[in-house]
C-alpha positions in Angstrom: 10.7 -9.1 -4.5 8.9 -11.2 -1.8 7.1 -14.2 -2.8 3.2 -14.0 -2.8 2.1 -14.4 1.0 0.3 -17.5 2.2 -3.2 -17.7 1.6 -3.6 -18.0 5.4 -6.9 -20.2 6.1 -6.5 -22.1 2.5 -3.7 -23.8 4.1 -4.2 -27.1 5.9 -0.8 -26.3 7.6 -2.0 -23.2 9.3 -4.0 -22.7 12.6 -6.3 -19.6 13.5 -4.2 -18.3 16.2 -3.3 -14.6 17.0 -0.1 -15.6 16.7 -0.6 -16.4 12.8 -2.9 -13.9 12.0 -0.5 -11.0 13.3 2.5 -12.3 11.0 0.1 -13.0 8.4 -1.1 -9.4 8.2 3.1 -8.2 8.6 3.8 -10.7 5.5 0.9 -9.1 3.0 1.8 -5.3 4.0 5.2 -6.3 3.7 4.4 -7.7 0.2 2.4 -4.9 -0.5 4.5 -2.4 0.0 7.3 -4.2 -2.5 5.1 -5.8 -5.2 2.8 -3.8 -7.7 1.0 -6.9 -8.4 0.1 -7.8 -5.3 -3.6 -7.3 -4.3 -3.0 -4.8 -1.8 -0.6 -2.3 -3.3 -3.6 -0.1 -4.1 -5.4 0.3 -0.7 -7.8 2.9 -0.4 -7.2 5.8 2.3 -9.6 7.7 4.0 -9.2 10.7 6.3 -11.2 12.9 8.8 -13.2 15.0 6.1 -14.8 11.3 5.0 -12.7 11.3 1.8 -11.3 8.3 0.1 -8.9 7.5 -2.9 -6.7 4.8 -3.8 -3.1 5.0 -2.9 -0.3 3.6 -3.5 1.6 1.7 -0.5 5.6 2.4 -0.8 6.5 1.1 2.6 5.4 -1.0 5.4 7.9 -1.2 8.4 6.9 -3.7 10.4 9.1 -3.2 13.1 7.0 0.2 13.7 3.9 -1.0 12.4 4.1 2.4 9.8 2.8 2.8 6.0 4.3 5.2 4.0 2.7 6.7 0.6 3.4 9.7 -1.8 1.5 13.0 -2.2 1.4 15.8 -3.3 2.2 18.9 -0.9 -0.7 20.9 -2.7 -3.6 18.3 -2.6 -6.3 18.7 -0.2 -5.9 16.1 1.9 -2.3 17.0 2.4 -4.2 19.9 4.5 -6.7 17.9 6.2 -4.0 15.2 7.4 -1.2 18.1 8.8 0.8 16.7 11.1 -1.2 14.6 12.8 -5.2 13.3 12.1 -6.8 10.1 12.2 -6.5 8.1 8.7 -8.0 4.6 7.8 -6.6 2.3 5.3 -8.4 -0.4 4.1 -6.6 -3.5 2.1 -8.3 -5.9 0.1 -7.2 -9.8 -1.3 -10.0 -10.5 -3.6 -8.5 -14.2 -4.5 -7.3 -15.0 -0.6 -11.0 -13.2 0.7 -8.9 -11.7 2.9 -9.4 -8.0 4.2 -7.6 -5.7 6.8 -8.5 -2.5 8.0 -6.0 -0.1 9.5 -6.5 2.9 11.5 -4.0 5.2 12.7 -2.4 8.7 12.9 -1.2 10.1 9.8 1.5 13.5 9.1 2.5 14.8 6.0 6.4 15.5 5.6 7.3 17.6 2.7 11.1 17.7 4.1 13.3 15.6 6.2 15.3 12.6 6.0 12.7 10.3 5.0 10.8 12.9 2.1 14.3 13.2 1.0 14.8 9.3 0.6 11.4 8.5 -0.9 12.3 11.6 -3.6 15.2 10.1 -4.6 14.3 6.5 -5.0 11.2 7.5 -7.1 11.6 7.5 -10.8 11.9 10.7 -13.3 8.5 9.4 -14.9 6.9 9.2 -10.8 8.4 12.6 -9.7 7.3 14.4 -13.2 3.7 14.0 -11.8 4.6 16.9 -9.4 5.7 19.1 -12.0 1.7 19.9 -12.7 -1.1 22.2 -11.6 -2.4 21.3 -7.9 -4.8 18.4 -7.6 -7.9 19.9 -7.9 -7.2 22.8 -9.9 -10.4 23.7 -12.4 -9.7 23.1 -15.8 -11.8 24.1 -19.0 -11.1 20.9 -20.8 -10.0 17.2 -19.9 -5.7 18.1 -18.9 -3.2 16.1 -16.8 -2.3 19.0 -15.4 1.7 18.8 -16.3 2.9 21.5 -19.1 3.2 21.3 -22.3 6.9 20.9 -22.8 6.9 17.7 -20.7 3.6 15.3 -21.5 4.8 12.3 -22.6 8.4 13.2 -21.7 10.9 11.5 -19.6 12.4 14.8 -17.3 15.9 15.1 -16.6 17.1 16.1 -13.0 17.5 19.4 -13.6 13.9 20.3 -14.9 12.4 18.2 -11.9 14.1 20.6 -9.2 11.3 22.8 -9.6 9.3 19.8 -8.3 10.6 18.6 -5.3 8.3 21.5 -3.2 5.5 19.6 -4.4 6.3 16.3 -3.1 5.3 15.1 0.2 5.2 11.5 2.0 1.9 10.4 3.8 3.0 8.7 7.3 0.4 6.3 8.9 1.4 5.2 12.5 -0.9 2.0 12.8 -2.9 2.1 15.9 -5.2 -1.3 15.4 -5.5 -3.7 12.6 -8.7 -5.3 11.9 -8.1 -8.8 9.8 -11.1 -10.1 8.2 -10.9 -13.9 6.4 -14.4 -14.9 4.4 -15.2 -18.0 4.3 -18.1 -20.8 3.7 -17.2 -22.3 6.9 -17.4 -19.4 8.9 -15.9 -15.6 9.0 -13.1 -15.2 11.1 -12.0 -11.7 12.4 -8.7 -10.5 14.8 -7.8 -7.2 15.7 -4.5 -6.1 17.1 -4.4 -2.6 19.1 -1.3 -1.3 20.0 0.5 -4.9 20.3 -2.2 -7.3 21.9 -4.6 -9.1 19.6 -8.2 -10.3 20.6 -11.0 -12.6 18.6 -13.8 -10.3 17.5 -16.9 -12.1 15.6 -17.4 -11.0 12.5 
């Protein structure tokens, strides 16, 4: 696990330049995506049909700039998204007031080398979720949508095959990242478009 990023501007040590600001946004995705405590595990993800939910970050690669998160094949904005429509991510530190916005091009992969990997890593518990009805399915009472035989059951890995159709990773390609810092003194806002950062006011 990483340790808990740098509250950038709370830090007498650090100076506002691009320079900081780009690693700081690489060392909170990166944290992110490997800490389910951290502040911006949970982002919220919008697409093109001017839908939001909360997600879950799995990966950052910040070689590539690229965010990875879990769906389900079935779910509506599995459909929207495709293979390749504009997404925005937005990531929120309460406690550092820091907030960055990410837009980019997302695809859904339901197979392939990296699907495969993400499957396999997950836990029974994680990958039982795609054992249930489609997201959105109508229901005549308040249901999980999983069957009967497995609520509240761990699955072995023979009753999850069924499953792995359902699951599908969400992959952002980052195109520009907007960091936000609130502060008494004075906002502070950066964003970085396909490698070259610029001072924006807030």
């Amino acid at each position: 696990m990483n340790a808990t990023p740098r509250v950038f501007a709370r830090s007498c040590e650090m100076e506002f330049t691009l320079a900081n600001v780009r690693a700081d946004i690489v060392e909170r995705l990166s944290h992110a995506a490997s800490d389910r405590h951290s502040a911006m595990h949970t982002p919220v993800v919008a697409t093109a049909d001017a839908d939001a939910r909360v997600m879950v970050l799995r990966e950052f690669d910040a070689e590539n700039w690229r965010l990875r998160f879990h769906t389900d094949a079935r779910a509506p904005k599995s459909e929207v998204i495709a293979d390749g429509s504009p997404v925005g991510v937005l990531f929120y530190d309460r406690e550092a007031k820091i907030q960055i916005r990410c837009r980019g091009t997302g695809r859904i992969e339901g197979a392939g080398p990296i699907a495969d990997r993400a499957w396999e890593e997950s836990t029974p518990f994680a990958r039982r979720c795609y054992l249930g009805a489609a997201p959105g399915e109508t229901r005549q009472e308040p249901s999980s949508g999983l069957p009967d035989w497995i609520a509240g059951k761990q699955p072995e890995e023979e009753q999850l095959a069924p499953a792995r159709q359902n699951f599908a990773v969400l992959i952002i390609e980052i195109q520009s990242a907007d960091w936000y810092f609130l502060s008494n003194e004075g906002h502070r806002r950066a964003e970085f478009e396909n490698g070259e950062g610029r001072w924006l006011t807030p």
